[in-house]
ROLOFI-292718 format. One record per residue: x, y, z of N, C-alpha, C in turn; residue number from 0. Coordinates in Angstrom, 3 decimals. Layout:
N
[r [X,Y,Z],[X,Y,Z],[X,Y,Z],NUM]
...
***
This chain:
119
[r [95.043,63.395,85.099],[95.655,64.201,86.140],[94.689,64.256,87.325],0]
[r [95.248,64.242,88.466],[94.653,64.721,89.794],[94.876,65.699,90.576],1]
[r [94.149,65.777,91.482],[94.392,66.898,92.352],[94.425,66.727,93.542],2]
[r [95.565,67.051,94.424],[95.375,67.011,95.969],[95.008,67.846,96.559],3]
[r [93.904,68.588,97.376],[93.066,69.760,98.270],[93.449,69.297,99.600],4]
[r [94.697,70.230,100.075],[94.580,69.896,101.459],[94.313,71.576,101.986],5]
[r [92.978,71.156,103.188],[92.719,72.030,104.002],[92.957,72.526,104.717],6]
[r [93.688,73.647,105.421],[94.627,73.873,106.168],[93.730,75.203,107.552],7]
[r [94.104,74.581,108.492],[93.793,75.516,109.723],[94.847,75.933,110.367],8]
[r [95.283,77.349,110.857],[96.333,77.527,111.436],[95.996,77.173,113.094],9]
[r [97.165,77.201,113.550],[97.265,77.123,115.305],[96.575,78.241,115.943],10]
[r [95.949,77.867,116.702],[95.301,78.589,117.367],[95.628,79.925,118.041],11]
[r [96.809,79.900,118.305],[97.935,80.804,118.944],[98.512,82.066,117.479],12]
[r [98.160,81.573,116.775],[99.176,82.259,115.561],[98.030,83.223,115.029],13]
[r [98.143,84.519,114.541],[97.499,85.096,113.761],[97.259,84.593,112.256],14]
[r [96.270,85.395,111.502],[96.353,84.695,110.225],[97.714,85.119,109.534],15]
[r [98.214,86.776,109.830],[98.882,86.841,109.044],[100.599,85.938,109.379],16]
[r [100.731,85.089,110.064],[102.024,84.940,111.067],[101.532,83.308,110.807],17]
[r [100.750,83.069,110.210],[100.567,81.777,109.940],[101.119,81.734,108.133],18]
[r [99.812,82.835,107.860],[100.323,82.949,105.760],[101.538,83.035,105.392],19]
[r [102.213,83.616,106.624],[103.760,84.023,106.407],[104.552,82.994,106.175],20]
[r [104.273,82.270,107.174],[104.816,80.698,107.620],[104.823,79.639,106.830],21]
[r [103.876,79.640,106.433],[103.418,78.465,105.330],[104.294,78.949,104.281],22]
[r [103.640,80.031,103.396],[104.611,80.623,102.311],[106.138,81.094,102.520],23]
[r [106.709,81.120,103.232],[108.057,81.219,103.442],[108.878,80.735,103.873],24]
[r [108.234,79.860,104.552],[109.463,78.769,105.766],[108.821,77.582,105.379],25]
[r [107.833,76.806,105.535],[107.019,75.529,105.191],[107.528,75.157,103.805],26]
[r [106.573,75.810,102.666],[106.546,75.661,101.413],[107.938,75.618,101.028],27]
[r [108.952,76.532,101.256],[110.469,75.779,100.983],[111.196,74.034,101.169],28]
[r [110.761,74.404,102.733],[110.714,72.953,103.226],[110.245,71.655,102.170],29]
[r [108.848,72.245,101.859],[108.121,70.789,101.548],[108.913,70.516,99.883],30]
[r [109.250,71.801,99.097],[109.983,72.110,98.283],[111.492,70.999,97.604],31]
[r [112.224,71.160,99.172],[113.342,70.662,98.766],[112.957,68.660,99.103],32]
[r [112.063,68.338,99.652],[111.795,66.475,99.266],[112.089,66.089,97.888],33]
[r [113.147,65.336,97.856],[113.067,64.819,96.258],[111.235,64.343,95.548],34]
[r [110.712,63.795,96.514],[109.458,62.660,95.895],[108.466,64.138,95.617],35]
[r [108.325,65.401,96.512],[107.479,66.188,95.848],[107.935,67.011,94.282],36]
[r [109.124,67.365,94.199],[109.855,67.056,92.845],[109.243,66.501,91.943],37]
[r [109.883,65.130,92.485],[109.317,63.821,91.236],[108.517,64.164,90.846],38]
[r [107.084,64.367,91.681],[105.645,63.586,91.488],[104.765,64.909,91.412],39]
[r [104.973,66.233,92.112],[103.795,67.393,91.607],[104.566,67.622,90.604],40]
[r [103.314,68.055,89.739],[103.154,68.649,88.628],[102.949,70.202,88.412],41]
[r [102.140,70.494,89.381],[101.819,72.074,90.187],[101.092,72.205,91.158],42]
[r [101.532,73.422,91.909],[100.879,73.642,93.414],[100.952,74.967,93.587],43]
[r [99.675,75.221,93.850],[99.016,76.565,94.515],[98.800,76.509,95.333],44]
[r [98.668,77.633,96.702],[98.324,78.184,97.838],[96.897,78.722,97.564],45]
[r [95.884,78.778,98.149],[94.833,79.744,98.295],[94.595,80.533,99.650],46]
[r [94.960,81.749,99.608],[94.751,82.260,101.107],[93.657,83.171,101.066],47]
[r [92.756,82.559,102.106],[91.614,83.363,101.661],[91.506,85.077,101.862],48]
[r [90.200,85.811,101.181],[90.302,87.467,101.403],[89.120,87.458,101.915],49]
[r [89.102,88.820,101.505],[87.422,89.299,102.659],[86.432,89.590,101.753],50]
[r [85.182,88.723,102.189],[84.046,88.171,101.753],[82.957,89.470,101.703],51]
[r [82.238,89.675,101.504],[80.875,90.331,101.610],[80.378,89.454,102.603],52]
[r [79.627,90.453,103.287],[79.112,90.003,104.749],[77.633,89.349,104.211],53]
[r [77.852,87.864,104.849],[76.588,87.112,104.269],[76.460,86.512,104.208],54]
[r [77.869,85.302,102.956],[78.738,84.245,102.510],[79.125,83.403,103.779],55]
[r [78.577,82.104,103.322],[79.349,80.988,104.196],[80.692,80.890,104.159],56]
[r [81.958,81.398,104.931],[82.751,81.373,104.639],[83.501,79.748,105.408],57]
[r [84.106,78.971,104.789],[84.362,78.217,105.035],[85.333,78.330,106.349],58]
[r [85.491,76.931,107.495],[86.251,77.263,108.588],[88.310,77.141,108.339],59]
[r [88.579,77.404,106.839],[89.847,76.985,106.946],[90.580,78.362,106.597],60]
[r [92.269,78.126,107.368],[92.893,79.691,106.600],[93.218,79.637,105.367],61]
[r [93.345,78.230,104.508],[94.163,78.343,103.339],[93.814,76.730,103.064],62]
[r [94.225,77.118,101.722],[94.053,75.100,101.054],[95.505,75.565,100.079],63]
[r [95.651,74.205,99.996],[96.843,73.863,98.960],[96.379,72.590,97.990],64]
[r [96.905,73.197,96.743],[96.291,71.995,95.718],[97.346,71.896,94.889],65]
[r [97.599,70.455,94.791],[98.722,70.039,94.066],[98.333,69.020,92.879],66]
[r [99.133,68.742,91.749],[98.129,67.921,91.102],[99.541,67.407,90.551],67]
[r [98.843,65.682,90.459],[99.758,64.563,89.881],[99.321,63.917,88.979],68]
[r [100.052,63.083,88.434],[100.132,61.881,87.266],[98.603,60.702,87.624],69]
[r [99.072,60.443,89.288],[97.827,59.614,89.089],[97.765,59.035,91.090],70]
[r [96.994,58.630,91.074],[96.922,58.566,92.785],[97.623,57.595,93.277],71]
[r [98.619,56.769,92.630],[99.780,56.189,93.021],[101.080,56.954,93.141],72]
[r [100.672,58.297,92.787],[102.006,59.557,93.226],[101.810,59.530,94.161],73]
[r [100.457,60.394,94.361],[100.258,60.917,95.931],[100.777,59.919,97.038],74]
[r [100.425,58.745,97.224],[100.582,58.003,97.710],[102.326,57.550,98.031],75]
[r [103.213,57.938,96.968],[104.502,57.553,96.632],[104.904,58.797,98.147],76]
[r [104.507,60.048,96.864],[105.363,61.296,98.028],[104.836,61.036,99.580],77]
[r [103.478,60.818,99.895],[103.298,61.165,101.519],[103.748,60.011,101.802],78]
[r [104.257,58.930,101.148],[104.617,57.765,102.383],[106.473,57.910,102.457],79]
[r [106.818,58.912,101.411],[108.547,59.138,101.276],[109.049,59.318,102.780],80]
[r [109.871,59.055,103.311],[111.026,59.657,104.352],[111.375,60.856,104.894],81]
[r [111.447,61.749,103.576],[111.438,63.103,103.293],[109.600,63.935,103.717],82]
[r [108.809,62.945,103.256],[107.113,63.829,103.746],[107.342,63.580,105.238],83]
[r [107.397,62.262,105.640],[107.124,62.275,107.202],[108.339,62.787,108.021],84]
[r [109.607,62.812,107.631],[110.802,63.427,108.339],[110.364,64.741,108.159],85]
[r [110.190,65.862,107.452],[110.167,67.147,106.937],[108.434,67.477,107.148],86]
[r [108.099,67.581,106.178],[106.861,68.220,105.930],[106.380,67.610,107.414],87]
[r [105.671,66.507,107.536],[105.258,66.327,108.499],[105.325,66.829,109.940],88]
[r [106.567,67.034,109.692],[107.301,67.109,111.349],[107.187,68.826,111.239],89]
[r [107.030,69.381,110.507],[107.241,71.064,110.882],[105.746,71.588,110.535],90]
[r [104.855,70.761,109.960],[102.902,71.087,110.012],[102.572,71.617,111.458],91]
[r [103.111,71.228,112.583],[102.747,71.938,113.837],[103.617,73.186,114.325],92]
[r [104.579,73.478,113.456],[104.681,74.405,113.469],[103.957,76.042,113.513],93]
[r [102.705,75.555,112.320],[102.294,76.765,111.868],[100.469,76.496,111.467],94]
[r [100.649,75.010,111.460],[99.154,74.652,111.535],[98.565,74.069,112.482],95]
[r [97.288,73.385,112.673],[96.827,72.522,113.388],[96.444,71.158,112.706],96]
[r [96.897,70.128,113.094],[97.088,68.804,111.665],[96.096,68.279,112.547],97]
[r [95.197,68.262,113.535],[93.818,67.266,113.317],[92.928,67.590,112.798],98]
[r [92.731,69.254,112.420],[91.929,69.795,112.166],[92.121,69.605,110.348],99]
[r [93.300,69.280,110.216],[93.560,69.327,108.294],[92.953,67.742,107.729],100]
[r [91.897,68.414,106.119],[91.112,67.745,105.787],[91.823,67.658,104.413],101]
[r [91.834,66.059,103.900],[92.067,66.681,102.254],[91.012,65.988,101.217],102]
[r [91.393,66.348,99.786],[90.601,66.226,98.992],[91.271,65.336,97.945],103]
[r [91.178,64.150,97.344],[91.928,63.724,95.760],[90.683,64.346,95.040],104]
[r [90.744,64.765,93.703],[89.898,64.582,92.727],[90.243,64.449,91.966],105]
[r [89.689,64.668,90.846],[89.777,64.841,89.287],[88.533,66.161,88.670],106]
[r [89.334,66.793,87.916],[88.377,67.867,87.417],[87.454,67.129,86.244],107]
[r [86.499,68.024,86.207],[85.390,67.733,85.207],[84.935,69.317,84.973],108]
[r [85.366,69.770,83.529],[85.241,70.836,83.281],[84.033,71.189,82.233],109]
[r [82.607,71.690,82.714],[82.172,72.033,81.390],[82.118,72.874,81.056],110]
[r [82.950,74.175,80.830],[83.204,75.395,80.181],[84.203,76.424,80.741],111]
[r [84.880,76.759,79.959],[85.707,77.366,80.171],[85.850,78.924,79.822],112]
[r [85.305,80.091,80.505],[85.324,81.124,80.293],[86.182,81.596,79.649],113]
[r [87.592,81.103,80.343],[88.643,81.880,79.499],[88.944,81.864,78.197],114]
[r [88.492,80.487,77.876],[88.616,80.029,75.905],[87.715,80.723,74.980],115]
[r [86.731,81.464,76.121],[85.299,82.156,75.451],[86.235,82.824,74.354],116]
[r [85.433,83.214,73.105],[85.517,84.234,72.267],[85.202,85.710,72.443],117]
[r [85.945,86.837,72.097],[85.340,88.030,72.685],[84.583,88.493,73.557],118]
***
C-alpha cells in the first residue's frame, strides 16, 4: 500500500476557516463523485491543522490530504482520469493556491505501534 500527501495552501484572500469549510464541504464531494478516485483510494483523510504551543516549527501549509492506494500505478491512473483534470483540478483554485501545493508518494515503515501496546 501507498500513500498520497498532498500539501495544501489556501488562497490568499480566503480565511482559514472559509477555506476548511471549502475543502471539506464543497471540494471533497466533488473529488468524491470521479469514478477513478472510487476505483483506486482505499482511504483518505484531511488533516487541518490546530494550535501549537508557542515555539514549534509550524509548518507553512493549511491542511494535507492523504490518500492511500494499491500501488503507484493508481495514483497515476486517477490524476491522469478526465474526471481529476475536468473536476478536481479545475475547482483547486477555488479554495486553494495550486503552485504553492506539494505532494508526497510513500510507503509506511512502521516500527511500533502504541496502540497494539499491552496495558
Amino acid at each position: 500500500m501507498v500513500k498520497l500527501s498532498i500539501f495544501v495552501q489556501r488562497r490568499a484572500d480566503l480565511s482559514h476557516e472559509q477555506f476548511a469549510d471549502y475543502w471539506m464541504n464543497v471540494h471533497w464531494p466533488l473529488v468524491r463523485s470521479v469514478p477513478e478516485v472510487q476505483r483506486y483510494t482505499r482511504r483518505y483523510v484531511q488533516l487541518h491543522p490546530i494550535q501549537v504551543p508557542e515555539g514549534l516549527p509550524v509548518a507553512p501549509y493549511d491542511g494535507v490530504g492523504e490518500a492511500w492506494f494499491d500501488s503507484p500505478d493508481d495514483i497515476l491512473k486517477m490524476v491522469a482520469s478526465k474526471g481529476w483534470t475536468d473536476i478536481v483540478q479545475k475547482d483547486d483554485p477555488n479554495f486553494l493556491d495550486p503552485s504553492k501545493t506539494r505532494i508526497l508518494i510513500s510507503e509506511e515503515k512502521v516500527d511500533f505501534d502504541f496502540a497494539e501496546r499491552e496495558g
